[in-house]
Structures are given as C-alpha cells and as structure tokens.
C-alpha positions in Angstrom: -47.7 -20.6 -67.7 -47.5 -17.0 -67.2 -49.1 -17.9 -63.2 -46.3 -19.8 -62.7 -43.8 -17.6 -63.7 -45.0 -14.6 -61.7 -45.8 -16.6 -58.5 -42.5 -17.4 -58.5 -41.8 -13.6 -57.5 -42.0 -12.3 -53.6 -43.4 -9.4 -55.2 -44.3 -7.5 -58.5 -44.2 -3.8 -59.7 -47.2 -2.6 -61.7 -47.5 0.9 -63.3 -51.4 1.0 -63.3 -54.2 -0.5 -62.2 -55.1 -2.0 -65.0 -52.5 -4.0 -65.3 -52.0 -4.6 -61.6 -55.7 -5.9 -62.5 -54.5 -8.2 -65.6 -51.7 -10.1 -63.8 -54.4 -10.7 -61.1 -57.0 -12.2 -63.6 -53.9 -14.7 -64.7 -54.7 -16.4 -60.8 -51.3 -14.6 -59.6 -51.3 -14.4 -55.6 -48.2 -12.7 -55.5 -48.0 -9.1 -53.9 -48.6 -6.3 -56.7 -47.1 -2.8 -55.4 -48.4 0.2 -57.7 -45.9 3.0 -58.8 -47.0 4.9 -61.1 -44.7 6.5 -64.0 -46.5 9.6 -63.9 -45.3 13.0 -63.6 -45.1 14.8 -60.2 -47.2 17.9 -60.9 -46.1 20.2 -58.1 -42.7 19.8 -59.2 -43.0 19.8 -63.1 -45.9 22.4 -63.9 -45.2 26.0 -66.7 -44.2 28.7 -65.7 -45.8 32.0 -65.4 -42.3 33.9 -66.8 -42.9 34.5 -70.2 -38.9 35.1 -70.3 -37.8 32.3 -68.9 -40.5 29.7 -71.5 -39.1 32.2 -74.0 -35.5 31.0 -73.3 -36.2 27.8 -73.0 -37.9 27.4 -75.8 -35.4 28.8 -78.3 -32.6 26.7 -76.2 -34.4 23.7 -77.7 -35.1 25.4 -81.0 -38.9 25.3 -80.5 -40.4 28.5 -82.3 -44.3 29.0 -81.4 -46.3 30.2 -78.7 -48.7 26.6 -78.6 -48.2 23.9 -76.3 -45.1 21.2 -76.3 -45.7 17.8 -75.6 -43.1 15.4 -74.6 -43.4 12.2 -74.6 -40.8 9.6 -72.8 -40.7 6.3 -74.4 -41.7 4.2 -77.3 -44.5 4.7 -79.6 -48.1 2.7 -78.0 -48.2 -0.9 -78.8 -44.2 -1.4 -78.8 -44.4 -4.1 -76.3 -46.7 -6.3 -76.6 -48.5 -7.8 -73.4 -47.1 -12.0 -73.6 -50.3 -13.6 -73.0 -52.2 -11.9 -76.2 -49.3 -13.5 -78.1 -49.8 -17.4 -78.3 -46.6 -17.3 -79.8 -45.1 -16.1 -76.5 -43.0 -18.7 -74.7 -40.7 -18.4 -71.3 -37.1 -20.6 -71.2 
C-alpha cells in the first residue's frame, strides 16, 4: 500500500538517509531528493564577544555561563513512521 502511494509521486523529499533508505526498502522507484534540516554552520556558529552572548542571553532571560540548546520541533517519536502502525490506512 504505502509503494503505491509514493510511486504515485514524480518525486519525494527525504531529510536523511535513513529514511531516503526506508522508503526505498518499501520497492518505491520514485526519485528521492535529500535536504537535510540541518543547521548551516558557517552561518549559525557562537560568538567570540562575550558582550554580545552576554546580551543575548539576558534578552532571553537565560542566566548561566553553560551551553543552550535549542531544539526546533516536537519531542522524538511524535510522528510515528505509517508502516510500523498496522493500524495505519490511506483514503
């Protein structure tokens, strides 16, 4: 069921490998194209002014000197993958 529905795509949007790799094992011959939702490193790295984290960091009301992490999205295992789900149906 689920090789029917994305062979009937002209292509398909993956954001790793693995699942790039998944869809594939389903029998899909459909194009997979690979964009990742990664950060762009050069672009989004700390700073080396102290003042500036400093600011920042009290503009968001963080208080500290450790790490921040941020994290964009919902907690892991939100959305569940269709075919583990034998419940799962298309319409």
């Amino acid at each position: 069921m689920l090789r029917v529905f994305y062979n009937g795509f002209d292509d398909i949007v993956a954001e790793s490998d693995s699942i790039a790799d998944r869809i594939r094992s389903l029998g899909v011959r459909t194009p997979i194209e690979l964009i990742s939702n990664g950060v762009d490193l050069d672009q989004f790295r700390p700073r080396n002014d102290h003042v500036e984290r400093d600011r920042a960091r009290r503009a968001i009301s963080v208080f500290g000197k450790g790490p921040i992490l941020l994290s964009v999205g919902g907690p892991p295992g939100r959305r569940r993958d269709p075919s583990q789900n034998p419940n799962s149906t298309f319409s």
